[in-house]
mmCIF file of the N, C-alpha and C atoms, coordinates in Angstrom:
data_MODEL
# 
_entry.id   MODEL 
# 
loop_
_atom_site.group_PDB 
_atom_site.id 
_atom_site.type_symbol 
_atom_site.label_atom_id 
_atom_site.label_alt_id 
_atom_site.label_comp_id 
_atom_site.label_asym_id 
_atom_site.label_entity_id 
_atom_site.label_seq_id 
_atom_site.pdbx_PDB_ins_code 
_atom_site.Cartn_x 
_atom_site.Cartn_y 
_atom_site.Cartn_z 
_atom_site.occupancy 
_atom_site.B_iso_or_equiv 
_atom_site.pdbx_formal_charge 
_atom_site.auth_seq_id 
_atom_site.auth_comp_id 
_atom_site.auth_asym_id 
_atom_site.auth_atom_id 
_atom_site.pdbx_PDB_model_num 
ATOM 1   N N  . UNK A 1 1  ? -9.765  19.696  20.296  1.00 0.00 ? 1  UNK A N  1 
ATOM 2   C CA . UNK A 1 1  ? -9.797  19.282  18.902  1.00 0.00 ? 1  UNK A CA 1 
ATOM 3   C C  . UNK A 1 1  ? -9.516  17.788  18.782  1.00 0.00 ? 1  UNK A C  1 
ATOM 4   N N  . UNK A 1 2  ? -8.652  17.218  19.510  1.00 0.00 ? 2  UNK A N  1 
ATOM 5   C CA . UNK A 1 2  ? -8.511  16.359  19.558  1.00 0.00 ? 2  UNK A CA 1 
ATOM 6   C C  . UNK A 1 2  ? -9.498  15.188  19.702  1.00 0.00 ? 2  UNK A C  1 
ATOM 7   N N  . UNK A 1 3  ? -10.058 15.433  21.205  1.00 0.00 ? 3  UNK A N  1 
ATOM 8   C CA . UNK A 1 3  ? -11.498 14.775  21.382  1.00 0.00 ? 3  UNK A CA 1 
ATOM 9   C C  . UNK A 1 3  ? -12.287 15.106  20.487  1.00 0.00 ? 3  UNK A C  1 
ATOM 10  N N  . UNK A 1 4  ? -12.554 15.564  19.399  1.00 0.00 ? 4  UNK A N  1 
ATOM 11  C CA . UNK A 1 4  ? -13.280 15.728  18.603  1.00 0.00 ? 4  UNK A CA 1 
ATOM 12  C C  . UNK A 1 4  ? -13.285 14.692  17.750  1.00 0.00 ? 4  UNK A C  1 
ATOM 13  N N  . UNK A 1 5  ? -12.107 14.469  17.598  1.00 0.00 ? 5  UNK A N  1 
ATOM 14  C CA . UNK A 1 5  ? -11.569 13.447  15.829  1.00 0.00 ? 5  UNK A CA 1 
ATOM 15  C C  . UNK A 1 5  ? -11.568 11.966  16.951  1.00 0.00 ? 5  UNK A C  1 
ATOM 16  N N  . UNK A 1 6  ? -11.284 11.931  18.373  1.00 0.00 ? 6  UNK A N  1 
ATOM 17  C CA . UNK A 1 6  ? -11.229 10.591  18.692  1.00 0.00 ? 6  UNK A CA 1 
ATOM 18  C C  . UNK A 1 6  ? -12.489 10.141  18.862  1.00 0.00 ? 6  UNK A C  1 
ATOM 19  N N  . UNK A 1 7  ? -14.092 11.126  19.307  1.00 0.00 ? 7  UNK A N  1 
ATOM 20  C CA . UNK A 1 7  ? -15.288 11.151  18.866  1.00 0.00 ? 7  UNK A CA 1 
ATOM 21  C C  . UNK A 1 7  ? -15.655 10.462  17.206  1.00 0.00 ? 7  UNK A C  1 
ATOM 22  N N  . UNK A 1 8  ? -15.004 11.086  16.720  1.00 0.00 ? 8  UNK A N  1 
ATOM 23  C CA . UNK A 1 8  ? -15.498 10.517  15.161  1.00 0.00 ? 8  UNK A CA 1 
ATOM 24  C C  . UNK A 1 8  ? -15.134 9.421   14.520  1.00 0.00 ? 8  UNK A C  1 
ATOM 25  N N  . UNK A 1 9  ? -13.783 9.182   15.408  1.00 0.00 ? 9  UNK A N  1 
ATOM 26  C CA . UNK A 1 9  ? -12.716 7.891   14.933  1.00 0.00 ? 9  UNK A CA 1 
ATOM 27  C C  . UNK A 1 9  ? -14.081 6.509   15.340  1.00 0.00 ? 9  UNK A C  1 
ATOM 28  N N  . UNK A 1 10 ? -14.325 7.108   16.790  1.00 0.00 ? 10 UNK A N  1 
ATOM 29  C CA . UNK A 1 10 ? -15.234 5.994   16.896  1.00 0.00 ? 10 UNK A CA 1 
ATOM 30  C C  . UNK A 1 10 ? -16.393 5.827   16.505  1.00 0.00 ? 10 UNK A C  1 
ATOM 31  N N  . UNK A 1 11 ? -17.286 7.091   16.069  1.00 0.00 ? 11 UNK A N  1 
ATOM 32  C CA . UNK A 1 11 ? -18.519 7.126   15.380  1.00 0.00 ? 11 UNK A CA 1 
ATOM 33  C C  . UNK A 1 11 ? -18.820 6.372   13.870  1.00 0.00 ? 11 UNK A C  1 
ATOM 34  N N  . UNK A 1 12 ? -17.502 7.048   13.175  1.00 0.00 ? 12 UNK A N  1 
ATOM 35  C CA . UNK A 1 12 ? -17.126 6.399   12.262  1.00 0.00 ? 12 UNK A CA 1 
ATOM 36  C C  . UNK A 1 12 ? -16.972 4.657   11.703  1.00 0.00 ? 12 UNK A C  1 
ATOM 37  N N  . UNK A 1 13 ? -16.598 4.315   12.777  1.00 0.00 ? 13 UNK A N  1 
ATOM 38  C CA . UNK A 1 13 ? -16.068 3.172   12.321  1.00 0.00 ? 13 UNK A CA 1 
ATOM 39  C C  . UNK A 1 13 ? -14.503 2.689   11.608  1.00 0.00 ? 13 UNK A C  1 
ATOM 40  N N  . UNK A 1 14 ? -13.420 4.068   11.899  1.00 0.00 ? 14 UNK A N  1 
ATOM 41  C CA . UNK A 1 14 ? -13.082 3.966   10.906  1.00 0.00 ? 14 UNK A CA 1 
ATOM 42  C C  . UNK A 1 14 ? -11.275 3.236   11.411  1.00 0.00 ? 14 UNK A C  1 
ATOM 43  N N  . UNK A 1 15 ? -11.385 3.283   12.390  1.00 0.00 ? 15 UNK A N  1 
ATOM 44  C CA . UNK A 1 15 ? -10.227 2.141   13.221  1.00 0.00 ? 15 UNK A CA 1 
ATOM 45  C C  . UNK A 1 15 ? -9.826  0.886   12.104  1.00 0.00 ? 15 UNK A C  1 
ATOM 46  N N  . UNK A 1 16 ? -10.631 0.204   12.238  1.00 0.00 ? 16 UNK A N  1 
ATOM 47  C CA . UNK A 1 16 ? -10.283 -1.015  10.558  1.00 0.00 ? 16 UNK A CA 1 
ATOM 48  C C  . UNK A 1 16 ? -9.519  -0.508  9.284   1.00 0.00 ? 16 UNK A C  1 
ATOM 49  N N  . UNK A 1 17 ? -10.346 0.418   8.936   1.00 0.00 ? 17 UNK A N  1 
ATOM 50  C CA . UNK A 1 17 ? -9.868  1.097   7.695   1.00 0.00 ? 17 UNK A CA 1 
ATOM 51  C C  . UNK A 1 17 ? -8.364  1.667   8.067   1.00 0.00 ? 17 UNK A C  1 
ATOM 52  N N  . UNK A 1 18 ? -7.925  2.881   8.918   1.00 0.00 ? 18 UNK A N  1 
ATOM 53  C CA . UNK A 1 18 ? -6.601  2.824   9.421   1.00 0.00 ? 18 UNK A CA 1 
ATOM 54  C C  . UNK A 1 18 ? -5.937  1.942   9.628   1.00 0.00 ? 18 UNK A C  1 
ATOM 55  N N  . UNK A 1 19 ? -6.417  0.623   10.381  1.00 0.00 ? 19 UNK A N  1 
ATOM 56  C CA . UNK A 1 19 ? -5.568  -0.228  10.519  1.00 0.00 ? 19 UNK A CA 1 
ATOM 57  C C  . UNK A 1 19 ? -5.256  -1.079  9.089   1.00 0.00 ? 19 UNK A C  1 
ATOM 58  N N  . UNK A 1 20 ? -5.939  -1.350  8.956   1.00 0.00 ? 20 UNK A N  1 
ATOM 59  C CA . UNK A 1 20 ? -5.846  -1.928  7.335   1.00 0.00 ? 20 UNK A CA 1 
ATOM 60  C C  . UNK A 1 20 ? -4.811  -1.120  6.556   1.00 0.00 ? 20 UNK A C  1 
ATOM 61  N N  . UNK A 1 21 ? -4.926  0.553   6.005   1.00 0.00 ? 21 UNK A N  1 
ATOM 62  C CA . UNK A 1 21 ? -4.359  1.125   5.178   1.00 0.00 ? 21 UNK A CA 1 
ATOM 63  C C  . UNK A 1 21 ? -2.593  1.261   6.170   1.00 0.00 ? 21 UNK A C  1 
ATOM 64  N N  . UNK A 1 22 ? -2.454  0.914   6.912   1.00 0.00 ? 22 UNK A N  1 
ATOM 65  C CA . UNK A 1 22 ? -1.059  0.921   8.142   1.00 0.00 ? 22 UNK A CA 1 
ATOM 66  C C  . UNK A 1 22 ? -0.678  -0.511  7.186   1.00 0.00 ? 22 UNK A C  1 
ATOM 67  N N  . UNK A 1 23 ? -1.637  -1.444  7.785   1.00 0.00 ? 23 UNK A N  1 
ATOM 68  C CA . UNK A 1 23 ? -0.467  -2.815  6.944   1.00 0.00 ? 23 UNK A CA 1 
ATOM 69  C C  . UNK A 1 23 ? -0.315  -2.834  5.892   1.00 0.00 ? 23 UNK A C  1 
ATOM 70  N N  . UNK A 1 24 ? -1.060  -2.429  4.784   1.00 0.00 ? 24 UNK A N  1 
ATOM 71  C CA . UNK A 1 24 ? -0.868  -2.439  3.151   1.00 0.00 ? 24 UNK A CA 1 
ATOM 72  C C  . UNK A 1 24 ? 0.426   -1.305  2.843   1.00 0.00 ? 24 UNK A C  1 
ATOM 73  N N  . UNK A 1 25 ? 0.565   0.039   3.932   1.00 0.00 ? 25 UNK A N  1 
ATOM 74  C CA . UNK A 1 25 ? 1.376   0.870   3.194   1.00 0.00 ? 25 UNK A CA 1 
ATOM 75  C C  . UNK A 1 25 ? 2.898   -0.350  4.099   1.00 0.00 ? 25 UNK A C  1 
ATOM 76  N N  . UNK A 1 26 ? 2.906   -0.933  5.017   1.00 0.00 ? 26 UNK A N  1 
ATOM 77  C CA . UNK A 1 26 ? 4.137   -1.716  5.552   1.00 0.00 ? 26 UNK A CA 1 
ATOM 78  C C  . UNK A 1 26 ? 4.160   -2.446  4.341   1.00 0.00 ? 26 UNK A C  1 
ATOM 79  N N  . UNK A 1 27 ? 3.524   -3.378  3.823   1.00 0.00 ? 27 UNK A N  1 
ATOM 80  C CA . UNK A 1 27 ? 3.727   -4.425  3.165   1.00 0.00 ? 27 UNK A CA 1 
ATOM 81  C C  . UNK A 1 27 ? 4.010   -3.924  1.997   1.00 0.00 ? 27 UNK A C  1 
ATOM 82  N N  . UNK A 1 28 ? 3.929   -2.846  1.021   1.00 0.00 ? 28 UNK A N  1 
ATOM 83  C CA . UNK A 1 28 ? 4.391   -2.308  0.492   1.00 0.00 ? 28 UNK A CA 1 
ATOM 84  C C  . UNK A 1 28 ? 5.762   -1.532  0.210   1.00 0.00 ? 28 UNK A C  1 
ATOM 85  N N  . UNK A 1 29 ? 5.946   -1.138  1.638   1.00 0.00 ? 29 UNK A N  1 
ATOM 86  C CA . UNK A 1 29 ? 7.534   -0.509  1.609   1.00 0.00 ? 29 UNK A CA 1 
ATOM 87  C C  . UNK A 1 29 ? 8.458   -1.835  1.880   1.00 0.00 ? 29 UNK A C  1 
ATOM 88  N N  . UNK A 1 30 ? 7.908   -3.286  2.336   1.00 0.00 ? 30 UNK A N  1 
ATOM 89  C CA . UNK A 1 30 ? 8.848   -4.255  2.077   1.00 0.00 ? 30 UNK A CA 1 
ATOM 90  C C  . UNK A 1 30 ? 8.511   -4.819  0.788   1.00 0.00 ? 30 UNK A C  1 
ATOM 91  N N  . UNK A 1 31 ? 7.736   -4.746  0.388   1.00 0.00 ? 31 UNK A N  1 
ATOM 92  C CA . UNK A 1 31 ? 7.685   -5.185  -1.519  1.00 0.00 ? 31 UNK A CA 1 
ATOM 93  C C  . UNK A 1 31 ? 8.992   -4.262  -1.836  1.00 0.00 ? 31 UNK A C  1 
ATOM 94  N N  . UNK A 1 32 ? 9.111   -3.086  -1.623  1.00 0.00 ? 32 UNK A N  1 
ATOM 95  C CA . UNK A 1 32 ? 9.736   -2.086  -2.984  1.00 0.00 ? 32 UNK A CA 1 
ATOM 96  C C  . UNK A 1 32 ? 11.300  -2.489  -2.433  1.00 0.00 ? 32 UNK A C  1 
ATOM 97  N N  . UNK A 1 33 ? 11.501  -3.048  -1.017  1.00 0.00 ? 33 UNK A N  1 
ATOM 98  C CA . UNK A 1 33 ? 12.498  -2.919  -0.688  1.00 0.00 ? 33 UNK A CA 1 
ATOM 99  C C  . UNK A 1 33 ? 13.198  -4.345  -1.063  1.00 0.00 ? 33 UNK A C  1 
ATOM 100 N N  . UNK A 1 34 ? 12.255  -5.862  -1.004  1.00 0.00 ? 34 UNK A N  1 
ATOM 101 C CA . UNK A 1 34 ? 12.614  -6.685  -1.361  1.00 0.00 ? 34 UNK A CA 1 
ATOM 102 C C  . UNK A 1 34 ? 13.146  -7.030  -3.263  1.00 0.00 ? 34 UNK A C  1 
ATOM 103 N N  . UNK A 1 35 ? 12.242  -5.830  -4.417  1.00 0.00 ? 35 UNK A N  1 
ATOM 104 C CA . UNK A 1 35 ? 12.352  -5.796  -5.424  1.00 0.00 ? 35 UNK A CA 1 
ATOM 105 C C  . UNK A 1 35 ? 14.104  -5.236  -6.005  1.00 0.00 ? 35 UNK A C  1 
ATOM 106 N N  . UNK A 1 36 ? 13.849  -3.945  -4.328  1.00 0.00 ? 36 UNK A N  1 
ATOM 107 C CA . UNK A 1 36 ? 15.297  -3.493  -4.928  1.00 0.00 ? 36 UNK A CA 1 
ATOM 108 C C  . UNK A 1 36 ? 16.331  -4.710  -4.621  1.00 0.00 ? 36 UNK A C  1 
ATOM 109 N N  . UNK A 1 37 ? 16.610  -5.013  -3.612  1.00 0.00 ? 37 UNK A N  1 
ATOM 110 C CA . UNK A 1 37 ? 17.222  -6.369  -3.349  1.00 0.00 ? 37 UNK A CA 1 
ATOM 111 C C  . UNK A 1 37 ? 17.581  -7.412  -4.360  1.00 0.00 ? 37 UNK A C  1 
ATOM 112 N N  . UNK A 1 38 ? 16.201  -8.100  -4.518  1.00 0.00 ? 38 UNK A N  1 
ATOM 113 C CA . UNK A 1 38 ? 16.565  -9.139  -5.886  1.00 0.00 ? 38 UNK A CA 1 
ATOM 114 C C  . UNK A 1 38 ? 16.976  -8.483  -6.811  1.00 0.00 ? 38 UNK A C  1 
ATOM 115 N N  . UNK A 1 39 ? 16.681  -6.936  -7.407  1.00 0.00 ? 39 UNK A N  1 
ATOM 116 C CA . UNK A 1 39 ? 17.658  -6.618  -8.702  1.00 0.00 ? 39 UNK A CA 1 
ATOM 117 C C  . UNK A 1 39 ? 19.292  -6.371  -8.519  1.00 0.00 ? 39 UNK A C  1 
ATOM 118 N N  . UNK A 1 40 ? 19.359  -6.131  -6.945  1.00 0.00 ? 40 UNK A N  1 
ATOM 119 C CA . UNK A 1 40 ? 20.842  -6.033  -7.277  1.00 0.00 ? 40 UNK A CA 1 
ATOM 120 C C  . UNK A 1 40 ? 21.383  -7.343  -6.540  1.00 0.00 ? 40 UNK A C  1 
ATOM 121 N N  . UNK A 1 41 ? 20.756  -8.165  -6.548  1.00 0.00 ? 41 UNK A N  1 
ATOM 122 C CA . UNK A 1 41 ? 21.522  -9.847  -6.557  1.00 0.00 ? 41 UNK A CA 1 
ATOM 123 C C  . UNK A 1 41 ? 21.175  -10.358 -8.385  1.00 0.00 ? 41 UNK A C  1 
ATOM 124 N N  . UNK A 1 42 ? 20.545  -10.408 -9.002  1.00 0.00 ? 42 UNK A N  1 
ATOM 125 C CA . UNK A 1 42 ? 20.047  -10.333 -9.877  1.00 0.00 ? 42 UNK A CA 1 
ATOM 126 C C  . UNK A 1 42 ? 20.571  -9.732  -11.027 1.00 0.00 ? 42 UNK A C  1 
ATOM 127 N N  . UNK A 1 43 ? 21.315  -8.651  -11.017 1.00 0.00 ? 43 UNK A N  1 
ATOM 128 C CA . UNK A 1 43 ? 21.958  -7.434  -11.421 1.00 0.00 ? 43 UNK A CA 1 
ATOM 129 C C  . UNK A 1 43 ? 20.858  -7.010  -12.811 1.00 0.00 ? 43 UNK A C  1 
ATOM 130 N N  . UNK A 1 44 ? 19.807  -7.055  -12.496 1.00 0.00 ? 44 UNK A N  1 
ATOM 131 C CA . UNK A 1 44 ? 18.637  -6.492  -13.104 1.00 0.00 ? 44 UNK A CA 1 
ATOM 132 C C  . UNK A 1 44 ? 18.892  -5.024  -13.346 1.00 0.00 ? 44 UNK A C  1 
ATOM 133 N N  . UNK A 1 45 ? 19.071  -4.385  -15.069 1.00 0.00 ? 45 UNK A N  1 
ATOM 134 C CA . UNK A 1 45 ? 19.340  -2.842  -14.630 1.00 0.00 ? 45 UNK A CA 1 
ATOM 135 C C  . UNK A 1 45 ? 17.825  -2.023  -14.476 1.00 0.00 ? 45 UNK A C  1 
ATOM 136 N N  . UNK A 1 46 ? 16.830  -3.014  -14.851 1.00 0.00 ? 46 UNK A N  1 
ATOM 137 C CA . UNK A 1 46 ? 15.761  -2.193  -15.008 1.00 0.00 ? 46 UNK A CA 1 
ATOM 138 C C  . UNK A 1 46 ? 15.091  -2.095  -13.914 1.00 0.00 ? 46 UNK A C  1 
ATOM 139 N N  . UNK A 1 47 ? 15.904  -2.781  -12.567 1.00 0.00 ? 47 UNK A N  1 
ATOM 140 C CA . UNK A 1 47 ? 15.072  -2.383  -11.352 1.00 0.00 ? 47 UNK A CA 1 
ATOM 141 C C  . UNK A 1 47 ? 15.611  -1.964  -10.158 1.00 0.00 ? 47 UNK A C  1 
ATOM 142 N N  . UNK A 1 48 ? 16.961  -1.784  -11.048 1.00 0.00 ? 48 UNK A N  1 
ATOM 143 C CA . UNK A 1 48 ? 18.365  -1.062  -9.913  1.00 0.00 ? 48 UNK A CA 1 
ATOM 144 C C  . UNK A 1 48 ? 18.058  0.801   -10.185 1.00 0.00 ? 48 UNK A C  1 
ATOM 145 N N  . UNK A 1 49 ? 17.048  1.093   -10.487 1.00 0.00 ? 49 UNK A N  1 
ATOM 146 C CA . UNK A 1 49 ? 16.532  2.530   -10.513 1.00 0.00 ? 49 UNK A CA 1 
ATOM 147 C C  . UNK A 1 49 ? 15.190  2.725   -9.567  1.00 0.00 ? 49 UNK A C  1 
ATOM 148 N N  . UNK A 1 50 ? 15.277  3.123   -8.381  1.00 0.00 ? 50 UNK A N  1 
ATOM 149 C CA . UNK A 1 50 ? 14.055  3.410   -7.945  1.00 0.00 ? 50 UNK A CA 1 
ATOM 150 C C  . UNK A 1 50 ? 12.710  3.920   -8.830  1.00 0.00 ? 50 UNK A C  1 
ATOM 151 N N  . UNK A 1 51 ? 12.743  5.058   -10.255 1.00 0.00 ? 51 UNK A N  1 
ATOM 152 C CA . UNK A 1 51 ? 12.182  5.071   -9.997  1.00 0.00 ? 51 UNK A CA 1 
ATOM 153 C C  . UNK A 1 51 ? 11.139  4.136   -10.949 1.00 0.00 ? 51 UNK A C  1 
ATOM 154 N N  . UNK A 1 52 ? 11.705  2.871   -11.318 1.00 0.00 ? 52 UNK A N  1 
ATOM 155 C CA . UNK A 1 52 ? 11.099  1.929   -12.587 1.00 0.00 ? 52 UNK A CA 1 
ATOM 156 C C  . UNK A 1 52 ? 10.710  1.030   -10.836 1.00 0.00 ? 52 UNK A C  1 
ATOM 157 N N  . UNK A 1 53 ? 10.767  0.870   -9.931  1.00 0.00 ? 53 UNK A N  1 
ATOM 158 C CA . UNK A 1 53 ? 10.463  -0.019  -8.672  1.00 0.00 ? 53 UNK A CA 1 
ATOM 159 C C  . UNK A 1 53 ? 9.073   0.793   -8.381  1.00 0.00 ? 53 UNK A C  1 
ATOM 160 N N  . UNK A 1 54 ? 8.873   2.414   -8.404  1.00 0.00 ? 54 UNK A N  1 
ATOM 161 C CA . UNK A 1 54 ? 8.086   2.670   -7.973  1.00 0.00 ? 54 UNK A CA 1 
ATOM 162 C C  . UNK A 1 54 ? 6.775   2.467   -8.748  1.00 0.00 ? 54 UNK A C  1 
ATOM 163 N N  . UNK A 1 55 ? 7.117   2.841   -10.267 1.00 0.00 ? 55 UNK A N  1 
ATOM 164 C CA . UNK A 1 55 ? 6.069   2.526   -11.110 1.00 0.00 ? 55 UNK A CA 1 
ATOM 165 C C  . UNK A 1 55 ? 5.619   1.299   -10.800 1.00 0.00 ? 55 UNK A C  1 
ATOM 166 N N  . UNK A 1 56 ? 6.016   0.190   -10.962 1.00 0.00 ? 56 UNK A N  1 
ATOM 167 C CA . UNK A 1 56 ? 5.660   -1.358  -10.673 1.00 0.00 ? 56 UNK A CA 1 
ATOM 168 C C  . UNK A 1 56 ? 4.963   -1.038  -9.030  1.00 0.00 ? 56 UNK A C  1 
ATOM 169 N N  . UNK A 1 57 ? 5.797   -0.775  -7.959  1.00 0.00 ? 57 UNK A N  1 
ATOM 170 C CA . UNK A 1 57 ? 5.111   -0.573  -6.705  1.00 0.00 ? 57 UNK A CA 1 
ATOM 171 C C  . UNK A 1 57 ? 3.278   0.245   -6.610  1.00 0.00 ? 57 UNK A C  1 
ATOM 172 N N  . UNK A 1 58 ? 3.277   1.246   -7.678  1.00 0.00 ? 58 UNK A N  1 
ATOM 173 C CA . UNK A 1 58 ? 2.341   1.773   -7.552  1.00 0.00 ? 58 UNK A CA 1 
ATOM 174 C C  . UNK A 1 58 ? 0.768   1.314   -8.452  1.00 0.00 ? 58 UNK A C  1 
ATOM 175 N N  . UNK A 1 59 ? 1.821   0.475   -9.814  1.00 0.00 ? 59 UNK A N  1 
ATOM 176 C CA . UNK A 1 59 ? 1.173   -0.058  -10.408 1.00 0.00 ? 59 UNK A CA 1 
ATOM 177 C C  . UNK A 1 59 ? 0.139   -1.469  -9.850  1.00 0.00 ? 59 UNK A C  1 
ATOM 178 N N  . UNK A 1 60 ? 0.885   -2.049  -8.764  1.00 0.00 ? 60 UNK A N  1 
ATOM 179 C CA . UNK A 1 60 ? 0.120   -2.933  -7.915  1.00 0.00 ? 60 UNK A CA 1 
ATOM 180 C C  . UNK A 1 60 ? -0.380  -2.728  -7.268  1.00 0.00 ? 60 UNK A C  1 
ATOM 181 N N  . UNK A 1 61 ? -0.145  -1.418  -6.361  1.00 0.00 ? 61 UNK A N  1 
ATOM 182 C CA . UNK A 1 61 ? -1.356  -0.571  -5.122  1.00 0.00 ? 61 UNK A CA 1 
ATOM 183 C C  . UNK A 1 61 ? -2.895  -0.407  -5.938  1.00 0.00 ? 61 UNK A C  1 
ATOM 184 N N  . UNK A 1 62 ? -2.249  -0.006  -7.488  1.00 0.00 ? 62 UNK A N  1 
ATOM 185 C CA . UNK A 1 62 ? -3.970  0.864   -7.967  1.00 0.00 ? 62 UNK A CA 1 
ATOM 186 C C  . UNK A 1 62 ? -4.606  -0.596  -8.048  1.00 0.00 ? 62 UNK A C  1 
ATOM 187 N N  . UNK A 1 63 ? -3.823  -1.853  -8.664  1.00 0.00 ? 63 UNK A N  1 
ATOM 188 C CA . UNK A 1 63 ? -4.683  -2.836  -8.700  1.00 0.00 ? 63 UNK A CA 1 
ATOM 189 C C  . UNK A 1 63 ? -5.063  -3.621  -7.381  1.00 0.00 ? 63 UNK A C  1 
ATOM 190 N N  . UNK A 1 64 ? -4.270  -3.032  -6.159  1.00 0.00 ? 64 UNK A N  1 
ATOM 191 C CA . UNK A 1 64 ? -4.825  -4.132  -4.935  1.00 0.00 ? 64 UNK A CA 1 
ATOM 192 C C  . UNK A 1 64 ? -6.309  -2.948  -4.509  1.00 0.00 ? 64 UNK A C  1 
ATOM 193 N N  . UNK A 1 65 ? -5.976  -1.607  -5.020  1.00 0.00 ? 65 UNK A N  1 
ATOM 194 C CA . UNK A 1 65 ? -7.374  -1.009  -4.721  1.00 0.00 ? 65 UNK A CA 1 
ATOM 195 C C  . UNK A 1 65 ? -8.248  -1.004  -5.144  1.00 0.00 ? 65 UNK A C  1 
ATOM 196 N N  . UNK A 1 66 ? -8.447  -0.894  -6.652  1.00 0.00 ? 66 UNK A N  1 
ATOM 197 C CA . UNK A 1 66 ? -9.347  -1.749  -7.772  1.00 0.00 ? 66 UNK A CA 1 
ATOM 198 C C  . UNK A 1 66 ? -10.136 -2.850  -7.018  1.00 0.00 ? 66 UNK A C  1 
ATOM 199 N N  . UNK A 1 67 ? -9.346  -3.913  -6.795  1.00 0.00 ? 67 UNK A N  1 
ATOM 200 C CA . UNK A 1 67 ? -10.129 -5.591  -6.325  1.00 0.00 ? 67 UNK A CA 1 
ATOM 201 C C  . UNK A 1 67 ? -10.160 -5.038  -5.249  1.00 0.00 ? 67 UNK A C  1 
ATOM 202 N N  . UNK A 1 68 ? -10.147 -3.857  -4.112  1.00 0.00 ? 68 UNK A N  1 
ATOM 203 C CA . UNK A 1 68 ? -10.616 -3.837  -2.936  1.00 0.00 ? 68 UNK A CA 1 
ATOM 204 C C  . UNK A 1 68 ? -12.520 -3.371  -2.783  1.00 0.00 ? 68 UNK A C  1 
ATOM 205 N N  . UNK A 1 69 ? -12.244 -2.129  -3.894  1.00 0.00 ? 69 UNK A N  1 
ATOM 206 C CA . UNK A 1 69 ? -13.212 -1.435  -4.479  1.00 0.00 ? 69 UNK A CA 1 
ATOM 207 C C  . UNK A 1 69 ? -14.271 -2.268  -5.102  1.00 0.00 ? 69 UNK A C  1 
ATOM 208 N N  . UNK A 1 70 ? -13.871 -3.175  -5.857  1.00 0.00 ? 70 UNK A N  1 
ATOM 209 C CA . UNK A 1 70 ? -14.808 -4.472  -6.711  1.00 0.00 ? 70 UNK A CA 1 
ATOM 210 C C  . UNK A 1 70 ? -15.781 -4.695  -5.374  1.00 0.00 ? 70 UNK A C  1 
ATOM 211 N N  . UNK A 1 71 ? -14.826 -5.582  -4.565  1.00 0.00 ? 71 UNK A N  1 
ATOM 212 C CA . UNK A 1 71 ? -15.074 -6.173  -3.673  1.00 0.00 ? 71 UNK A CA 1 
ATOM 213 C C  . UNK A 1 71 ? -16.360 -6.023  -2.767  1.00 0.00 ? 71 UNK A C  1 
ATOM 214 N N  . UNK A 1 72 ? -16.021 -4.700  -2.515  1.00 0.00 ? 72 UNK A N  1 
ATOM 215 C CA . UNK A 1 72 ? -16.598 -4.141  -1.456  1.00 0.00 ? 72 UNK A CA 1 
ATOM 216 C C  . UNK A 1 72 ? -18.598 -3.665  -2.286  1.00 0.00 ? 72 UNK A C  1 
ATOM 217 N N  . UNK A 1 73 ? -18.265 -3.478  -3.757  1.00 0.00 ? 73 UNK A N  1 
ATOM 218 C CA . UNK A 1 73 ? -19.816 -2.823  -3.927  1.00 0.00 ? 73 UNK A CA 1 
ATOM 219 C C  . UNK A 1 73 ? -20.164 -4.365  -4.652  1.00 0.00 ? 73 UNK A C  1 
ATOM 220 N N  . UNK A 1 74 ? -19.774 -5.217  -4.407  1.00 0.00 ? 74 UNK A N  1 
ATOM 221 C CA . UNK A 1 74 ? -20.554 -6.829  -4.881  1.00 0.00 ? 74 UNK A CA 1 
ATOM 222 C C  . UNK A 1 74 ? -20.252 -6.787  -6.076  1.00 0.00 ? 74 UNK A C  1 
ATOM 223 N N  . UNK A 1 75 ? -19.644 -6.621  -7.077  1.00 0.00 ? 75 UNK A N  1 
ATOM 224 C CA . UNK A 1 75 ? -19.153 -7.067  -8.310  1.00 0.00 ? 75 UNK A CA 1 
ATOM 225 C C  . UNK A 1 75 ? -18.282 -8.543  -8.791  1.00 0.00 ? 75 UNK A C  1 
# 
């Protein structure tokens, strides 16, 4: 089964795309982690709650996928 999916990994093309979606979800868990940070140097109460960090965190994923999506069909 295995050789199956490492068959397709390469048929596919799809190595980039994994690698790509690996650094965006890293760079992301240090966004949410640097946000929590500055609010509690900051003493920000509206971002000393995970889950008002995640909304904002997720709210920037849909838009870095949006302009990925643009991107990609020539808009």
């Amino acid at each position: 089964m295995i050789h199956f999916m490492k068959v397709e990994l390469r048929k596919g093309h799809m190595k980039q795309y994994i690698q790509a979606s690996f650094i965006a979800s890293i760079v992301l868990l240090v966004f949410i982690y640097f946000i929590a940070f500055a609010a509690k140097i900051e003493r920000e109460p509206g971002f000393q709650q995970y889950t008002n960090i995640y909304l904002l965190t997720s709210t920037v994923w849909m838009i870095f996928f949006l302009s990925s999506q643009l991107c990609c069909i020539g808009v």
